[in-house]
C-alpha positions as CSV (number, residue, x, y, z in Angstrom):
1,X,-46.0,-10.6,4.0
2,X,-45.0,-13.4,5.9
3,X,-47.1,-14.4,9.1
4,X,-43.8,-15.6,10.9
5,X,-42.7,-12.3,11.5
6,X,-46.2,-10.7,12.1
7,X,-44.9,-9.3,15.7
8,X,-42.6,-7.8,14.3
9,X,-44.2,-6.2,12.1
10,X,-46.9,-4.7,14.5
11,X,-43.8,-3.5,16.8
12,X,-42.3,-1.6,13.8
13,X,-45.4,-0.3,13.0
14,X,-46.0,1.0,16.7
15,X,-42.3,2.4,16.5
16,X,-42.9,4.5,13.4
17,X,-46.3,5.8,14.6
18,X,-45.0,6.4,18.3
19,X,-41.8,8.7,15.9
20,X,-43.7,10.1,13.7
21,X,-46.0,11.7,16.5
22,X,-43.5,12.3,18.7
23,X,-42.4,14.6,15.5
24,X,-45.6,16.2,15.0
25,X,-45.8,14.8,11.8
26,X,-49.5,13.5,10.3
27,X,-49.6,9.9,8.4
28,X,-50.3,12.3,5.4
29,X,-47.2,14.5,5.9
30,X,-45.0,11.4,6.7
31,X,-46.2,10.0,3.8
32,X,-45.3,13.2,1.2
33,X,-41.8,13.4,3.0
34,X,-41.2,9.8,2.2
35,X,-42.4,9.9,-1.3
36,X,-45.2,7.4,-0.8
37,X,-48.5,7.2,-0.9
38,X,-51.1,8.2,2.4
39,X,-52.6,4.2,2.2
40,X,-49.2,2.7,2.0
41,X,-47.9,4.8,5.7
42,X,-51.2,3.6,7.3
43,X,-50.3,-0.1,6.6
44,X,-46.9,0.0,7.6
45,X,-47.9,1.4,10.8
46,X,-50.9,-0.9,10.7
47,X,-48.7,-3.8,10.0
48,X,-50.5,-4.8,6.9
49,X,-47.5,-4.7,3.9
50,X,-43.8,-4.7,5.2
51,X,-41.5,-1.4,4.2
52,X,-39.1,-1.8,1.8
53,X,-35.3,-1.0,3.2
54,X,-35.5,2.1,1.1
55,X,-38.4,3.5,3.0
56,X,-36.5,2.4,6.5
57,X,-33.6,3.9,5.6
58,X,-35.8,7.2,4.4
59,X,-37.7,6.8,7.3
60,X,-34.6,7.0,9.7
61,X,-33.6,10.4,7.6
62,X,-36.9,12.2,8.4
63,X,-38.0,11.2,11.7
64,X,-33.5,11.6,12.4
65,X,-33.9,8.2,14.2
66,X,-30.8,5.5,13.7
67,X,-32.6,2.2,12.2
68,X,-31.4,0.4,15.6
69,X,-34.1,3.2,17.7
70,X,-36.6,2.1,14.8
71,X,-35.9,-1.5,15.0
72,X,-35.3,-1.2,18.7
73,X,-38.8,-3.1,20.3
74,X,-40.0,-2.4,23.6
């Protein structure tokens, strides 16, 4: 992952978590819907790997968010 875009990173992260709670959704459930494993839906919200445009776009289906709301910083 490249440190340039760290901040965004950690502000995607905080938008998935802030969705996926807001959905009543656990990391673990999340994770299941999107096909992936547990570990890999902590770091993304942790900011530790980036997500693959596959798991955005999947991630936009299940939490029925448009990627601009989930790319959409505060």
């Amino acid at each position: 992952m490249d440190k340039t875009y760290q901040n965004q990173y950690k502000q995607l992260g905080l938008n998935v978590s802030y969705y996926r709670k807001s959905r009543g959704y656990t990391q673990m459930q999340l994770a299941e819907l999107l096909k992936i494993d547990r570990s890999h839906m902590s770091a993304i919200e942790l900011a530790t790997v980036g997500a693959s445009l596959d798991v955005i776009f999947r991630l936009c289906e299940v939490l029925d968010v448009t990627p601009k709301e989930l790319f959409d910083f505060r």
